[in-house]
Structure formats: C-alpha cells, structure tokens
C-alpha positions as CSV (number, residue, x, y, z in Angstrom):
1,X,12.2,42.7,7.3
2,X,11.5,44.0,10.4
3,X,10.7,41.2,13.2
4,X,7.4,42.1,14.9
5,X,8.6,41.3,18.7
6,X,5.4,42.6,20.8
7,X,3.4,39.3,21.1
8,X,6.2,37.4,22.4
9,X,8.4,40.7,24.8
10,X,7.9,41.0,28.2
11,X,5.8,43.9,29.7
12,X,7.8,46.5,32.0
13,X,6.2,45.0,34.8
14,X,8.1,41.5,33.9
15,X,11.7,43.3,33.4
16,X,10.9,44.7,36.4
17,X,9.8,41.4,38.3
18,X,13.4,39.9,36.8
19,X,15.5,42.7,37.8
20,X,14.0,42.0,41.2
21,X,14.9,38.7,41.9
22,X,18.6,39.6,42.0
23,X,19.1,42.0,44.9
24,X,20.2,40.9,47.9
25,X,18.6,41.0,51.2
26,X,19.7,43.7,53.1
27,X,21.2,45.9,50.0
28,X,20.9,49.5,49.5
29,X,19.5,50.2,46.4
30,X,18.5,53.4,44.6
31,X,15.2,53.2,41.8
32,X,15.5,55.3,38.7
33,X,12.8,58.0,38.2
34,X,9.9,56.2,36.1
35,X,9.8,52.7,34.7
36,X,12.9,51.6,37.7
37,X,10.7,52.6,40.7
38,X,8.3,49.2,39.6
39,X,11.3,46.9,40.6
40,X,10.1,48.0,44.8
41,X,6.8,46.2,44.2
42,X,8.6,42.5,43.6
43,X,11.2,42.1,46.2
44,X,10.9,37.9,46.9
45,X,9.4,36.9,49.8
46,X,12.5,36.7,52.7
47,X,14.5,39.4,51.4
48,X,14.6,43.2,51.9
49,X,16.2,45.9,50.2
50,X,16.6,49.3,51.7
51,X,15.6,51.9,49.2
52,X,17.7,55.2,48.7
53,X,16.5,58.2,47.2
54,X,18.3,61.0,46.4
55,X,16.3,63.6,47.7
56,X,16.9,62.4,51.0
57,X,15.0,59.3,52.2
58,X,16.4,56.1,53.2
59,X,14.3,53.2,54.0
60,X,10.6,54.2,52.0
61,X,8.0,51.8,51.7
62,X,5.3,51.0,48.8
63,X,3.3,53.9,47.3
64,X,0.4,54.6,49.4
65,X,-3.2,54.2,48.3
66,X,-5.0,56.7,46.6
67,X,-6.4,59.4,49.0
68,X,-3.8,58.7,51.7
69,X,-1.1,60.4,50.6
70,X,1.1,62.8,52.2
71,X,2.7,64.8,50.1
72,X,5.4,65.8,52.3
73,X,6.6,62.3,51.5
74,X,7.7,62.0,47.7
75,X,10.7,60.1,46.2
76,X,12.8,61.2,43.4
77,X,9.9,61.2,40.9
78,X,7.7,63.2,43.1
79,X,5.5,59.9,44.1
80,X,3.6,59.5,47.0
81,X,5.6,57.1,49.1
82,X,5.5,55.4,52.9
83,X,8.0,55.0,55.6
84,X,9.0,51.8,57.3
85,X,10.1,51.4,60.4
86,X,13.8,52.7,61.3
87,X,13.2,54.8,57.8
88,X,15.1,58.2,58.0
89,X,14.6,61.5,55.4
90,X,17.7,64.3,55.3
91,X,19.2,67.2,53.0
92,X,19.9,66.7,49.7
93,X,23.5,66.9,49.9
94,X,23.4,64.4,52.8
95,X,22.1,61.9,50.5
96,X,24.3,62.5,47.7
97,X,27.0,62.0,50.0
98,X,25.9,58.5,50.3
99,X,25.9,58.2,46.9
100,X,29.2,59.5,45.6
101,X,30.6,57.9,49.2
102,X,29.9,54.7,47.6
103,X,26.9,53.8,50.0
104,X,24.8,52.1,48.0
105,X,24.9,48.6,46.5
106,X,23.1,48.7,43.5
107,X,21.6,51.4,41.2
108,X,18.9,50.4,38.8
109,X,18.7,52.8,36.0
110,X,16.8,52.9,32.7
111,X,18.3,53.6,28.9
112,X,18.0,55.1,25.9
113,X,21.0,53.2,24.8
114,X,23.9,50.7,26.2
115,X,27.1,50.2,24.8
116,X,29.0,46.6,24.9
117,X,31.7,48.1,26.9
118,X,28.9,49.0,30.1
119,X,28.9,53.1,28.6
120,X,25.4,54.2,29.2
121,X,22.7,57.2,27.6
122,X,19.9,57.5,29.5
123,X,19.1,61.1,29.1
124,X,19.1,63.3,25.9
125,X,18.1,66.6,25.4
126,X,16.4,65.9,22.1
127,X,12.8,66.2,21.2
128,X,11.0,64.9,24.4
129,X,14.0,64.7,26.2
130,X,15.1,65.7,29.4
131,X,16.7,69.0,30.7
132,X,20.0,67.6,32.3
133,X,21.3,64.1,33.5
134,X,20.2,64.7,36.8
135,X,21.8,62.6,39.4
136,X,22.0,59.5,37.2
137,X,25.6,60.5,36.6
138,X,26.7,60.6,40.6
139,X,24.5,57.3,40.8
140,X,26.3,55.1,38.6
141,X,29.9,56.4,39.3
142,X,28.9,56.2,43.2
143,X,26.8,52.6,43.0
144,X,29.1,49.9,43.5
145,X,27.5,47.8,41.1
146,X,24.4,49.4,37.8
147,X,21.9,47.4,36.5
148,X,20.0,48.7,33.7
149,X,15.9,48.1,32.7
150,X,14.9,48.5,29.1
151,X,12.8,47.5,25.9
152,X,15.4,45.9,23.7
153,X,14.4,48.0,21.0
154,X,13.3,51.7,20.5
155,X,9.4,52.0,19.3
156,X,10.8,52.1,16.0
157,X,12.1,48.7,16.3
158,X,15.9,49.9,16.6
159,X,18.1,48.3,18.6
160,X,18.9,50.4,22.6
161,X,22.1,47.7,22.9
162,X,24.9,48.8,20.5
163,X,28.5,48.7,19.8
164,X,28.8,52.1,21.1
165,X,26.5,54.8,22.0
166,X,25.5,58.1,20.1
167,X,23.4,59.9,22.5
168,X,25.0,61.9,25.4
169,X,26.9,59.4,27.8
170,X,25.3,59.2,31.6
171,X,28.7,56.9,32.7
172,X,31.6,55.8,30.8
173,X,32.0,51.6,31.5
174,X,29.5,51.7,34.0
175,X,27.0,48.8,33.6
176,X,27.2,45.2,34.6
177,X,23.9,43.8,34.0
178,X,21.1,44.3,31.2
179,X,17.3,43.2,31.7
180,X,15.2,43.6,28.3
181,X,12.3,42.5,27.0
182,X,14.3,39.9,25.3
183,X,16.8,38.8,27.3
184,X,19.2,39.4,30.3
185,X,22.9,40.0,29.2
186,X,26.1,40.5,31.1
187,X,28.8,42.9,30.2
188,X,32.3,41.2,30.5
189,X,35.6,42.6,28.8
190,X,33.9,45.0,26.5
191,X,30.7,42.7,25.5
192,X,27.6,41.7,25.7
193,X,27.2,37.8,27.2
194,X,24.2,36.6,26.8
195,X,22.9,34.8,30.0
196,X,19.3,34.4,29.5
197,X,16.6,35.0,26.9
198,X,13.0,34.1,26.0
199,X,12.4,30.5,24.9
200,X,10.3,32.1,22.6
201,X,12.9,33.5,20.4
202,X,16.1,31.8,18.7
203,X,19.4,33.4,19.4
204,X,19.5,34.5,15.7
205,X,16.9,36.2,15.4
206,X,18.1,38.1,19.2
207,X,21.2,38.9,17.7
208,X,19.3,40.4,14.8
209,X,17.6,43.0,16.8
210,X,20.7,44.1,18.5
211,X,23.2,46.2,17.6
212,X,26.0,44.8,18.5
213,X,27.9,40.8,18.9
214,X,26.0,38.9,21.6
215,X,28.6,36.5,22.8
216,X,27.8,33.4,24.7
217,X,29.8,31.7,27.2
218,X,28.3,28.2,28.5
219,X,24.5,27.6,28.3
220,X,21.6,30.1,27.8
221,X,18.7,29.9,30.5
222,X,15.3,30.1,29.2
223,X,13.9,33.8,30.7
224,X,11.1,33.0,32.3
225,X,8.7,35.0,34.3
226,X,5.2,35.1,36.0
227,X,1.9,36.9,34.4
228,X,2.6,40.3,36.8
C-alpha cells in the first residue's frame, strides 16, 4: 500500500529554506533553473553568498517587484533579477570559465533521480522533458562541492533516490548532499547516510519510499523547519 506522504512533506519552499542554512558566508554559489533559484530568498541573517549565473552575472540580488523590472537583467531562467553593489555581468564563455575553472563553491541542482553513489538525472528528454542538459553537466563537474533539492518521490509516489539511475546521467559521482521533502541524506562510499528526517515519519516507513539502503551512522536529527 502506497503511503500517502503529502500531509506530513515539506513544501519547496521548506527544502529550500534547509538547503539554505548550509552555505557559507562568502561562497559562490550557482541556483539551478526553477525550483533551486528559491534557496536566494533564505540566506540567514549574517551571511552572504555571492550568486553565479551562467549567463554571465556574478553577484545578483532578489527578484525585483513586479513592474520594476529590467529586462536586460535576467538569470539563467530568464527572471527578472537586481544587482548589488560590486555585482559584475560578462560573456557567456567568461562565466563558464568560472565554472569549469572550478570557481564556484557550491552548485545547487534539482533531480529527477539520484543514485547512492552521488550519479545524478536531472534532465530527460522524455514526454515534458527538456531539450539538452544544458550547463548542469559543466556545473557539477566544475562546482567543488553539489547539493541537490527534491520531492523524495515522483507524483506517482515512486521513489527519485535509487540504487542506480535509469534516466540520462547529468554527472557521474557527483553529489554530496540530498534535501527532500523527507529527509536530508549524505552520500559517503557509495550510499545514502541518512542525517536528518521529519519527526513525523519513522525510519521504516522512509526507507520504504526509497529506492535504495538508507544507512545510518550515529544519531538522526529531527528535520525541522519554519512555516515559509
């Protein structure tokens, strides 16, 4: 029987809040297209990251508000975005030569799937899919460290955390960290360590809903995050 998770998983907004609590002030950091670009609105108070785009701007602030756009400013996703002070915009290939250079510090990235060894799918050119992998593929061979932001299960109830992945690969062993609506797991020595997950769930029923060994290594922390 299939567990009915949505009264109890976190909203995007809340993966997003969590995923944000863990860059470091002062990191350069580059926001997936879509559901990633929320993690910008909940940096902590005292800390700063520098956000990288790749089609060229360094140092963008929040989205502006509705009628004062310029639209000579866009990220990635073609949003509406601000500059801070010190911010600087360049060619295309100047920014992906930050990226593949090994510029940035973090890249946080959505999925379609994640396999227990880090391999991620994050692009498929399937029904609804997406044309190409885009620069995904530079961004998590070029980040020195990728974080990934997901539902822990598809909309069918499937689980996007599996042994290994079928879809088209974005990187080969190339994520560290795993935010879900679930849970936050770590991937060490080809598995998934299970770090954190909702009070509101045991760890069976977590492991039941994932598609591959959730190993755990000292205590679990409750996940715990504000209404956001």
């Amino acid at each position: 029987m299939m567990l009915d998770l949505s009264p109890i998983k976190l909203s995007n907004a809340q993966i997003a809040w969590r995923a944000a609590q863990d860059i470091e002030d002062g990191a350069y950091v580059n926001l997936g297209i879509g559901f990633p670009e929320m993690v910008a609105k909940f940096q902590p108070e005292g800390r700063e990251a520098i956000f990288h785009t790749e089609n060229g701007v360094l140092g963008f602030g929040e989205a502006p508000k509705a009628g004062e756009e310029d639209w000579d400013l866009i990220n990635a996703g073609k949003k509406a975005i601000t500059l801070k002070p010190g911010s600087a915009f360049f060619h295309h290939a100047d920014s992906f030569a930050m990226v593949r250079g090994g510029h940035l510090d973090l890249a946080i990235l959505g999925a379609y799937e994640v396999a227990q060894n880090g391999d991620l799918a994050n692009w498929s050119t399937g029904r609804g899919g997406v044309p190409a992998v885009g620069g995904a593929m530079d961004l998590v061979h070029g980040a020195k460290r990728v974080a990934v932001i997901t539902d822990h299960t598809t909309k069918k109830g499937e689980p996007k955390l599996l042994e290994s992945c079928t879809l088209p690969l974005t990187g080969v062993g190339c994520v560290t960290r795993v935010y879900t609506s679930l849970c936050v797991v770590d991937i060490e020595d080809g598995h998934f360590v299970l770090r954190e997950k909702l009070p509101s769930i045991s760890v069976e029923d977590l492991q039941s809903v994932t598609g591959a060994v959730l190993v755990i290594k000292g205590p679990v922390s409750d996940l715990v995050v504000p209404e956001v």
